[in-house]
N, C-alpha and C positions, 0 to 999 in steps of 0.2 A: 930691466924689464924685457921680457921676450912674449913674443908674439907667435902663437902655436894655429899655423892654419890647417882646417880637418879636410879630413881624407874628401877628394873630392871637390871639395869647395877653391873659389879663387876669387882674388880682389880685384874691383872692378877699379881701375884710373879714374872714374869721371867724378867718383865721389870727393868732394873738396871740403863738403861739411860733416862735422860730430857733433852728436848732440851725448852729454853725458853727465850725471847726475855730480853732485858736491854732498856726500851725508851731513844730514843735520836733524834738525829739532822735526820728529815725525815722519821721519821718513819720504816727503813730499816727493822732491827730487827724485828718488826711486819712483815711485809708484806712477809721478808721470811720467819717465822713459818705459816702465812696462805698460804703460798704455799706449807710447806712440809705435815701439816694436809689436805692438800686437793689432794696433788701428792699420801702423803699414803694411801688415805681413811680412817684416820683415825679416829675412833669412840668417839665423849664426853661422856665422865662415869661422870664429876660432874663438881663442879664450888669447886673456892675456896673465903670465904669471909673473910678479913681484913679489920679494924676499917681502913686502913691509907692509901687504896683507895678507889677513889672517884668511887660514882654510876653511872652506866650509863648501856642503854640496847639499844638494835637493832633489826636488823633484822639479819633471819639465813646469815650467810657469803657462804654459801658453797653447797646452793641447790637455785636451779630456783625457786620453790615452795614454800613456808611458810608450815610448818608441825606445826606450835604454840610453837615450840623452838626461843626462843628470845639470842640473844647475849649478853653473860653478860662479866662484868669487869674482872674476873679471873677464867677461862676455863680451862679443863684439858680432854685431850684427850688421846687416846690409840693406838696403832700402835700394834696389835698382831703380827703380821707378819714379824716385823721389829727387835720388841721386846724393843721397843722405847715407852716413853710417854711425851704430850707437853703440856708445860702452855702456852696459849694466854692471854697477856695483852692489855685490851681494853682500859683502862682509868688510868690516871696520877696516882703519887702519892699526896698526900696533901702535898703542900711546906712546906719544913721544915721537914716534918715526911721520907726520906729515909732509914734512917739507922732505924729507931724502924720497918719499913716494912722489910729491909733487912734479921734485926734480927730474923724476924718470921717467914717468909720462909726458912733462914736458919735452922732455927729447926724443921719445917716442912718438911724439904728434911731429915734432917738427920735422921727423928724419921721413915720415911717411906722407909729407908734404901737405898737411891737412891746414887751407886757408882763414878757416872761421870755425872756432871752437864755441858751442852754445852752452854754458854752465845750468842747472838747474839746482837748487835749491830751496831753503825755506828761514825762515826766520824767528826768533824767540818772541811772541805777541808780545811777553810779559815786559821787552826793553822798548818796544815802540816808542822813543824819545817825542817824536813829532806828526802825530794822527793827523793826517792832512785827507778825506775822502774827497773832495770839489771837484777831481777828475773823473770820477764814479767807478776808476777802474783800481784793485786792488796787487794790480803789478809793479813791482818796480825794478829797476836796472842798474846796471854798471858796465861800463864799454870799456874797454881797452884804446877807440877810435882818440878820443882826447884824453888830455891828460888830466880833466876835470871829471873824466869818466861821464862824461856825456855822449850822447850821437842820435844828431838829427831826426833819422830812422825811429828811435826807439820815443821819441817824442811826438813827433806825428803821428805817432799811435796810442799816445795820450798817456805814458808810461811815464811814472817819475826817477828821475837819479838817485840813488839811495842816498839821501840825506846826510846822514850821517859817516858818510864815504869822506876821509883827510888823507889825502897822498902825504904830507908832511905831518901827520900824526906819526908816535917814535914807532909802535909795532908796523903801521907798513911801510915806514922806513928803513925798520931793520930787516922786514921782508926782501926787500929791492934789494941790501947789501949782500943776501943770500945770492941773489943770480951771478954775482960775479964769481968767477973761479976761485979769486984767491981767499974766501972768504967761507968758514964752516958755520953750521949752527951753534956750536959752541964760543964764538965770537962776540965778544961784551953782550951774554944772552939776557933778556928782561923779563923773559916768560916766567921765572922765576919768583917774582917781585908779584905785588897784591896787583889786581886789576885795579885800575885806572877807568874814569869816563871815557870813551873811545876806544880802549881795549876790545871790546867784545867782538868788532868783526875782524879785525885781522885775527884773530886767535882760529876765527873759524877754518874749517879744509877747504870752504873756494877760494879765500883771501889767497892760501899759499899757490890753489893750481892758478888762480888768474894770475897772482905778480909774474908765475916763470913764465906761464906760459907767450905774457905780454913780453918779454925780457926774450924773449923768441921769435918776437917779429909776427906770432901768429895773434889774429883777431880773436880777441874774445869777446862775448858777450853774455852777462850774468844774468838771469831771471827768477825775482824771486817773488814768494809770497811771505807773509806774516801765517802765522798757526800756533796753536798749543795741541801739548800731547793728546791722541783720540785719534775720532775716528777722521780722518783727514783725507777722504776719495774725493770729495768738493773740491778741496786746494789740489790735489794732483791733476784735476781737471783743466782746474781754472791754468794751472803751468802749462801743461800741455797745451792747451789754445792758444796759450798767447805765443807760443813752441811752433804752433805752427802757421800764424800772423804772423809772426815774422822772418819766417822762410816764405812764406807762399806756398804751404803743402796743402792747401786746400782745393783739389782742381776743379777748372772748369765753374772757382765762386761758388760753388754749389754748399760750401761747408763740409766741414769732415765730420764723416760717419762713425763714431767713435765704437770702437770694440773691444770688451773690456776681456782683460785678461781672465781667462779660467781660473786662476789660482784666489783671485781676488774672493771666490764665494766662499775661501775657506778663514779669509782674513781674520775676520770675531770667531771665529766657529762655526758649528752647523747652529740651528734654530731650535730654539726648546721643542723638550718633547709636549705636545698639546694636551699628552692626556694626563700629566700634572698638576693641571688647572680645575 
């Protein structure tokens, strides 16, 4: 993976944190990182490019205007103020290649010293094994902090462990076997074989960035929601808040102003035409 910084632009040291999307079911993940690069103003200093996603370009997501900045597949933005920086994933992985892409952003975070990696994603509603609402909050977590994938923090804020999270279930044991060197994905592989009860989140793309990335010494911490397919700007809300609850990007207590990206009016389309009716 390489890291292409634009003409002009420079990386500030003091950022320590990422916050960056995991694809999944509905796109959540995404739509709340282009909410909070667009609630922060936050600036693109570069792109990053990997052989194991796929190309794709755009238009700017975040200005009315065309400035001849085109949206690319792996974006990386700046929050000074925040002291925050975010990767925007615009396009899939190549089926099959997850974990060799996980593997390189893991090294990639690690080698640019980044302390506390924030995961966002989203969840299949239709597998919810265990509807627990009593906390009234629809977040849940997973930490890298224990190895029960609990942490303190993420509970006093009234956030559940993802239940269903087994370090010694066999897929994310044979994730962890991946972090070691001597060891490829083609190595006694089980992805093969039918799903299993517990199969379903290691299979997922956070499963594989959180193992390397924990297997790297850096903090992670996953936030997710439940959703089905639709229209889903609710759930990338609700991510985003709780995104920034637990950083403290809220100043001054006042709550964040949220600002929604320009591209988002075009998300269903434009609005019938009225004289239709």
């Amino acid at each position: 993976m390489e890291f292409f910084l634009e003409e002009g632009k420079q990386v500030h040291g003091k950022s320590s944190t990422l916050i960056l999307p995991a694809l999944s079911i509905g796109n959540v993940g995404q739509l709340a990182v282009d909410l909070l690069v667009s609630t922060m103003s936050a600036t693109r200093i570069g792109y990053l490019d990997d052989p194991f996603v796929l190309p794709c370009i755009g238009n700017n997501a975040y200005e009315p205007f065309p400035h001849g900045e085109l949206a690319l597949p792996l974006e990386v933005y700046e929050s000074t103020s925040n002291a925050v920086t975010l990767v925007q994933q615009r396009s899939p992985v190549i089926k099959g290649k997850m974990v060799d892409f996980a593997k390189n952003l893991a090294d990639f975070i690690a080698t640019y010293g980044k302390m506390h990696v924030v995961l966002l994603s989203s969840l299949d509603f239709g597998r919810w094994q265990q509807i627990d609402t009593s906390s009234g909050s629809q977040i849940h977590y997973l930490s890298s902090t224990n190895d029960d994938g609990t942490d303190d923090k993420c509970e006093q804020m009234g956030w559940r462990r993802l239940q269903e999270y087994d370090p010694q279930q066999r897929r994310w044991k044979y994730l962890s076997t991946l972090t070691e060197a001597k060891a490829t994905p083609e190595d006694d592989l089980p992805f093969d074989e039918e799903l299993e009860e517990g199969d379903y989140l290691p299979s997922l793309p956070f499963a594989s960035l959180f193992t390397f990335l924990k297997a790297k010494g850096v903090k992670v911490t996953c936030l997710f929601c439940y959703c089905s397919e639709g229209d889903n700007i609710a759930d990338a809300f609700n991510l985003a808040e709780a995104t920034g609850k637990l950083l403290g990007l809220s100043p001054g207590g006042e709550g964040i102003q949220w600002q929604v990206p320009f591209s988002w009016k075009s998300v269903y389309g434009p609005p019938p035409d009225l004289s239709i009716f």
